[in-house]
C-alpha positions, -999 to 999 in steps of 0.1 A, spaced: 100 -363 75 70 -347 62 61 -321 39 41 -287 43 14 -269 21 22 -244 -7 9 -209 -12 -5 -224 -40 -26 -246 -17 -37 -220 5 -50 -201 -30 -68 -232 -38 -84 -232 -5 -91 -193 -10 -109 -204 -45 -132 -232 -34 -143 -212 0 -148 -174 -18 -144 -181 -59 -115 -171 -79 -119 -131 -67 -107 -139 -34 -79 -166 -46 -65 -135 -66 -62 -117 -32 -46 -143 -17 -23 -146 -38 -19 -107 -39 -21 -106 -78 -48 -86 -102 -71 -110 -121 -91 -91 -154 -119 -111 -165 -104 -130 -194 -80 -151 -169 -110 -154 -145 -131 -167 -167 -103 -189 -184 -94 -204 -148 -133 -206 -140 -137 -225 -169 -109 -251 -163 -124 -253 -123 -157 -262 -142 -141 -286 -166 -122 -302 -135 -151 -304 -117 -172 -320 -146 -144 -349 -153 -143 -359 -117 -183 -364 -116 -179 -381 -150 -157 -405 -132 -182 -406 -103 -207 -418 -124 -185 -444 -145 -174 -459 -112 -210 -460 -97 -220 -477 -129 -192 -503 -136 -200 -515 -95 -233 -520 -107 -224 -537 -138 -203 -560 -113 -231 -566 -89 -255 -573 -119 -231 -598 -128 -235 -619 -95 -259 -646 -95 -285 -651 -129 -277 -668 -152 -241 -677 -139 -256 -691 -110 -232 -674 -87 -242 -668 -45 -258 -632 -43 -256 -608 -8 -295 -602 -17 -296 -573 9 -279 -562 42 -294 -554 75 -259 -543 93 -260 -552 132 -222 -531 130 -208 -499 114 -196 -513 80 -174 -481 75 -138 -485 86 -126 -465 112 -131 -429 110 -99 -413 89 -89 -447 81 -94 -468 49 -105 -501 35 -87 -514 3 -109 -534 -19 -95 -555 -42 -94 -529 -72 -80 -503 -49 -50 -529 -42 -45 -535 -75 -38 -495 -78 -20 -497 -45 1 -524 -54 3 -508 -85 21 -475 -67 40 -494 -38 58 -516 -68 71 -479 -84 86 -474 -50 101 -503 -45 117 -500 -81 126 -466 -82 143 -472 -46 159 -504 -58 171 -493 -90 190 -461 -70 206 -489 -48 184 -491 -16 182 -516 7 141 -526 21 138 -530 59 107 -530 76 101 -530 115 68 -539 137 36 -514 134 37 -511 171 71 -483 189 84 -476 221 62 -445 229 92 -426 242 108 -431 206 87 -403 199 89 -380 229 130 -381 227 123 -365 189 90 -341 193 80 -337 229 50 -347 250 29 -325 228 36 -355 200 16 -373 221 -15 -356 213 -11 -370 177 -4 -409 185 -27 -435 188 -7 -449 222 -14 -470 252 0 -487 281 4 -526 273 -3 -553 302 33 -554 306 34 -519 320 49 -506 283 43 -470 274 36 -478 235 22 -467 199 12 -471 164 43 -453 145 36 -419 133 64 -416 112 92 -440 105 124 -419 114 124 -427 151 123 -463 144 154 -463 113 178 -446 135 168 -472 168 176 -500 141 208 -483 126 221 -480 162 211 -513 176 235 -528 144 264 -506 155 296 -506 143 285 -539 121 268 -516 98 288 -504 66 284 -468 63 270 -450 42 241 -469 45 207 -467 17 181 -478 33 141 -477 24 109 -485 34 71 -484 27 55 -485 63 14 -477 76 20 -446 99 -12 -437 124 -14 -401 136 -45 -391 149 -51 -351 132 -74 -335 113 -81 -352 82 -86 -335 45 -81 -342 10 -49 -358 11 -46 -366 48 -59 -396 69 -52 -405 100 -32 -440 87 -12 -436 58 16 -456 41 48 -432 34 76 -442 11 109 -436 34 141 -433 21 175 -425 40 214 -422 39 230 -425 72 269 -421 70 273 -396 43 283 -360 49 282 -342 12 252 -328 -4 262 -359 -31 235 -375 -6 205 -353 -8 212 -351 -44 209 -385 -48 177 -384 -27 162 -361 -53 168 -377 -82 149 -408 -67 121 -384 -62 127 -372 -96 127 -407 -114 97 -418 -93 79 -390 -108 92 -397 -143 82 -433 -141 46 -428 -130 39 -397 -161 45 -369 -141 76 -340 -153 87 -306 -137 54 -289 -154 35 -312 -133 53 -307 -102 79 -291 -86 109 -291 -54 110 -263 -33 146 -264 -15 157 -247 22 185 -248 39 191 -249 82 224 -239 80 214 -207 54 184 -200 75 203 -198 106 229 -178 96 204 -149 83 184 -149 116 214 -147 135 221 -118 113 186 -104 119 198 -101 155 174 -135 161 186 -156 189 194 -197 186 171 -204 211 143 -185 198 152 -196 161 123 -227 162 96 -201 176 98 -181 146 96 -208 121 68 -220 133 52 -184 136 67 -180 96 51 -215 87 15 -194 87 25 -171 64 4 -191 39 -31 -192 62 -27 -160 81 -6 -135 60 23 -114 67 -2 -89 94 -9 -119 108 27 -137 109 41 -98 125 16 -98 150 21 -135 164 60 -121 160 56 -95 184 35 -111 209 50 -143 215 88 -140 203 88 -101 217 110 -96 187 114 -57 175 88 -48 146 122 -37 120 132 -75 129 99 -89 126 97 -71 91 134 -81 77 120 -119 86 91 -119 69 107 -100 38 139 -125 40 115 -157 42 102 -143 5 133 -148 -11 131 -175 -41 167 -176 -50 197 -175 -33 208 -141 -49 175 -129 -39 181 -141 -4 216 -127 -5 203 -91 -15 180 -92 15 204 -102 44 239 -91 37 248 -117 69 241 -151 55 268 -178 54 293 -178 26 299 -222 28 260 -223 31 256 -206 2 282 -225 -18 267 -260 -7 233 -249 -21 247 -237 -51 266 -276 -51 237 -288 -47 221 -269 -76 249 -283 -96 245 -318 -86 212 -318 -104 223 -305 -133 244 -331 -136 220 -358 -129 194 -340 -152 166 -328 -127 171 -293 -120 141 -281 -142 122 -297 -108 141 -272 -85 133 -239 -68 151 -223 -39 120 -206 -16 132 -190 16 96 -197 28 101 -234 34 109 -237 73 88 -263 84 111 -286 104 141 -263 102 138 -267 136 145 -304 133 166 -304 103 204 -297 103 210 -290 65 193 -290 35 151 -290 33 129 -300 9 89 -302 -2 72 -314 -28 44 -295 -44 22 -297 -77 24 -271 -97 -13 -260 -96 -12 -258 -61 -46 -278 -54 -33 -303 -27 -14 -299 3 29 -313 -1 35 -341 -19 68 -356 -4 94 -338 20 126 -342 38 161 -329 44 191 -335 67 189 -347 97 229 -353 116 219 -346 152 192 -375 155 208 -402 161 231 -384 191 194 -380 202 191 -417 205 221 -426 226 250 -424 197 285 -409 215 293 -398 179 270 -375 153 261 -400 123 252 -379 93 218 -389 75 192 -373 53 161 -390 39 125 -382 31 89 -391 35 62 -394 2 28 -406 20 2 -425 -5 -22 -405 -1 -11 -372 -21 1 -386 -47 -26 -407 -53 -50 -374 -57 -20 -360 -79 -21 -388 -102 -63 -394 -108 -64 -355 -111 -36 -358 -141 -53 -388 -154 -23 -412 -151 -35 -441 -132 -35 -470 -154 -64 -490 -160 -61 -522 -136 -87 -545 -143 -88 -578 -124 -73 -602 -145 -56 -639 -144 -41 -665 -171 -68 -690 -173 -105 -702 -159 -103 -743 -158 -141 -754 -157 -152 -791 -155 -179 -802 -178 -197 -819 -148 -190 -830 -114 -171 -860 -125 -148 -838 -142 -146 -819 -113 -112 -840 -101 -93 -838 -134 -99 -799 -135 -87 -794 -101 -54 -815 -115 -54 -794 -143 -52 -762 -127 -29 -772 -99 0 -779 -128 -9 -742 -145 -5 -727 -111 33 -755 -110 42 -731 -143 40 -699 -129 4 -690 -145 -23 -674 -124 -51 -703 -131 -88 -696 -115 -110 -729 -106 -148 -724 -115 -157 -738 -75 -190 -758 -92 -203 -768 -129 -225 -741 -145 -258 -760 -160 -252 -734 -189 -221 -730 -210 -231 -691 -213 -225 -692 -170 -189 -703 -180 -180 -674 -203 -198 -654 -180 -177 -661 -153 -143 -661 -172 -153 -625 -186 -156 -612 -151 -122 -627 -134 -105 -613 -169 -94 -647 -182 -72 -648 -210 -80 -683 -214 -106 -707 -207 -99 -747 -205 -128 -766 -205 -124 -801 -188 -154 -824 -210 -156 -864 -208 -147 -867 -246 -113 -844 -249 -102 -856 -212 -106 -895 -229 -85 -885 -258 -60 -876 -231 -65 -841 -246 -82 -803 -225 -94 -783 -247 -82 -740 -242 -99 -713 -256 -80 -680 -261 -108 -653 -246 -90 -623 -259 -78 -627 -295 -101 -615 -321 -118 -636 -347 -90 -642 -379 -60 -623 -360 -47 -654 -341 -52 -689 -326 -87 -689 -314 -90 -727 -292 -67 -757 -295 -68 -789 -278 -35 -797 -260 -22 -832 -246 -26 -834 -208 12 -843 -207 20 -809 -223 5 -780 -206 39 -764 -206 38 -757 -243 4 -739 -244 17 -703 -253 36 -718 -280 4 -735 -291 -13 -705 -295 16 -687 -316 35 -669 -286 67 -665 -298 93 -671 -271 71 -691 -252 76 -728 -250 94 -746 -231 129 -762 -241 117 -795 -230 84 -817 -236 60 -821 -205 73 -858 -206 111 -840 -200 122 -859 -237 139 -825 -250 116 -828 -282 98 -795 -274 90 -773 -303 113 -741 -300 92 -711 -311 120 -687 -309 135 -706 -336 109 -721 -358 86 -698 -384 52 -698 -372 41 -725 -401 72 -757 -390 59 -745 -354 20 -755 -360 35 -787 -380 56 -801 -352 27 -790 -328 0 -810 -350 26 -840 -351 31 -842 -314 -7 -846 -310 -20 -813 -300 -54 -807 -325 -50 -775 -342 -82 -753 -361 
């Protein structure tokens, strides 16, 4: 499922293509010259941060390149006379490694968030069954897909979405399958469109369904892993907010506005431009293509700008009494799990009403600068699309990468992720090239992340170098003299002078106790390297009996 744009978006666009005059039209409000200039100002200060940014990025890549070759000695690209475009694919993207760290960074929040509300991961092949898609959207879907014709006569595609795909794997388990069933996924979805801030033609979308469960206990529980995915990356209901619809309510008021059930997906799509071509525009496109009367066309319009159910109520004396009451549940339901301050009810969402049986949702932020965030709703008749004798209630929703990511570097909550690992092993020279690689290969035995410098730097000043840039925490040096004693000696590269253990020199045989060499509480193992059970126990020794036992089992303390 995906979301749709806000008003607010279409404001924003109003601002950056005619100033903050003709955003105030849009948005049909009076601006005096105090809020203009105090929303001129923050546009300014927004626009000065983000070319700060610029300018730090540009400057730490060429602080990185710098950094290649000199005096570390390392291989430098000296210049590049490309024989092929070196830009990915247009509306595509390449992720190098500091952008994975952030996209790993954002894919582990979804997997936690999904796994801590009790989600199952499943995953499925890039490439679908082209008529997956046709069954749900029509040829027209076509336009959008990135499709072809394999040499075994097989009408295929790159997914657009992952929907299709769940309910062909929820059906092809069958009656095995437990029901209700939690299911999530983080797939790469190609659908070749337009692209804009926001919106490339690949993206990765966090997907997460119920199939099997009838209540509005479902989409509630949907929300609030929205809710707490929000919560765990910094961002609350003053950041962003969750504009709820509903099929059922809908349909009742247009069948009380005298609309028919087959013409009931026409006008939503018509109503869906309310935002880009106004209410003129909506009635107009109204009267041309659905030849609905202009009192109808008007009671539409004015019903889609409800933004509460009383509201909505007050406008269309015909809407359904149990449609009401399982919004209102619904309402209640969040309450109770403590998210409703996220929640709005806004007539005006109807984008996939169409497709949706039930409730519908969007994501948006709340200063309406980027086009919807997440979105989703119920979806019961899908599955009897696919083959299924019997309808199989499901809901779920869709949150692409790609949103979010804007969302979260506009609000200043991406963490800092610098590359980083637990040690750099460097031998002294190339006969202590052997022992090092030993060395590191029983680090990497313990769990740590353990870099190998590939060749011996002529300077020591190259090693530090070198360490500085893969963010070491420590550095072992692997020299004739310590390796003789049957000692390595390990320098800690991030503790400041006097606040901690600076270097120590550790027995090869006890590379397991390292961290409790250097005064990391918890860290050592229970057992010795040699397996004797003698290992210190720095949970349970003072920092002073922990150096002594240390010093008496032969490691060389300053």
């Amino acid at each position: 499922p995906a979301g749709r744009g806000s008003r607010r978006a279409a404001i924003a666009r109003a601002a950056m293509a005619g100033g903050e005059g003709q955003a105030a039209a849009a948005a049909g409000e009076p601006v005096d010259a105090a809020t203009l200039a105090k929303r001129e100002k923050r546009a300014a200060e927004k626009k000065a941060k983000k070319e700060a940014e610029a300018a730090k990025k540009a400057a730490k890549a060429a602080k990185r390149q710098a950094g290649q070759g000199g005096a570390s000695g390392t291989v430098q690209i000296a210049g590049v006379k490309p024989v092929i475009d070196l830009a990915p694919v247009s509306g595509t993207r390449d992720f190098f490694p500091d952008e994975m760290r952030a996209r790993n960074w954002l894919f582990g929040h979804f997997r936690d968030t999904a796994r801590c509300c009790g989600f199952e991961e499943y995953d499925s092949p890039v490439l679908e069954h082209e008529e997956l898609y046709k069954r749900k959207a029509g040829e027209e879907i076509t336009q959008q897909m990135y499709n072809f014709v394999t040499r075994g006569g097989e009408a295929v595609s790159l997914r657009p979405e992952m929907t299709p795909t769940l309910a062909r794997m929820i059906l092809a388990k069958g009656r095995s399958l437990m029901l209700p069933a939690k299911w999530f996924s983080v797939p790469q979805c190609w659908r070749y469109e337009n692209t804009t801030r926001g919106r490339k033609r690949e993206h990765y979308q966090w997907n997460c369904d119920i199939i099997g469960a009838r209540g509005v206990a479902a989409e509630a529980e949907l929300l609030a892993a929205v809710t707490q995915f929000f919560g765990r990356v910094g961002l609350t209901a003053k950041d962003v907010g969750i504009r709820i619809n509903s099929r059922k309510v809908m349909g009742s008021v247009m069948t009380a506005l005298g609309v028919s059930d087959d013409m009931f997906a026409p006008v939503c799509v018509i109503v869906d431009k309310l935002d880009k071509i106004g209410a003129e525009g909506v009635k107009k496109e109204l009267l041309e293509n659905t030849k609905l009367e202009s009192d109808v066309a008007d009671a539409v319009i004015a019903t889609m700008s409800a933004r509460s159910l009383e509201e909505l109520q007050k406008a269309c004396k015909g809407v359904d009494p149990a449609a009401i009451e399982e919004m209102q549940t619904l309402f209640k339901l969040a309450e109770g799990y403590g998210y409703a301050d996220y929640l709005a009810f806004d007539a005006s969402v109807v984008r996939g009403l169409a497709y949706y049986t039930g409730v519908v949702f969007e994501c948006f932020d709340r200063d309406g600068e980027l086009r919807a965030i997440a979105g989703g709703g119920r979806y019961d008749k899908l599955l009897s699309l696919y083959g299924s004798e019997t309808e199989v209630p499901a809901c779920g929703f869709g949150f692409g990468d790609c949103v979010i990511m804007e969302l979260l570097s506009d609000k200043g909550l991406l963490p800092k992720l610098d590359r980083a690992c637990d040690y750099v092993v460097a031998a002294y020279n190339n006969d202590m090239q052997a022992p090092a690689l030993g060395i590191a290969s029983k680090l990497r035995a313990l769990g740590k992340s353990a870099d190998v410098l590939m060749e011996p730097k002529k300077r020591v000043a190259g090693v530090f170098d070198y360490a500085d840039r893969v963010g070491a925490q420590r550095l072992i040096f692997v020299a004739p003299d310590e390796h003789a004693k049957g000692l390595v000696r390990i320098k800690d590269l991030r503790v400041k002078e006097g606040e901690g253990v600076k270097q120590v020199d550790v027995p090869l045989g006890e590379l397991d106790t390292i961290d409790a060499a250097f005064g990391v509480a918890g860290a050592a193992s229970s057992t010795g390297g040699s397996g004797s059970g003698s290992g210190p126990h720095a949970a349970s020794m003072s920092t002073g009996d922990m150096l002594a036992e240390l010093r008496k089992r032969g490691f060389v303390m300053p």
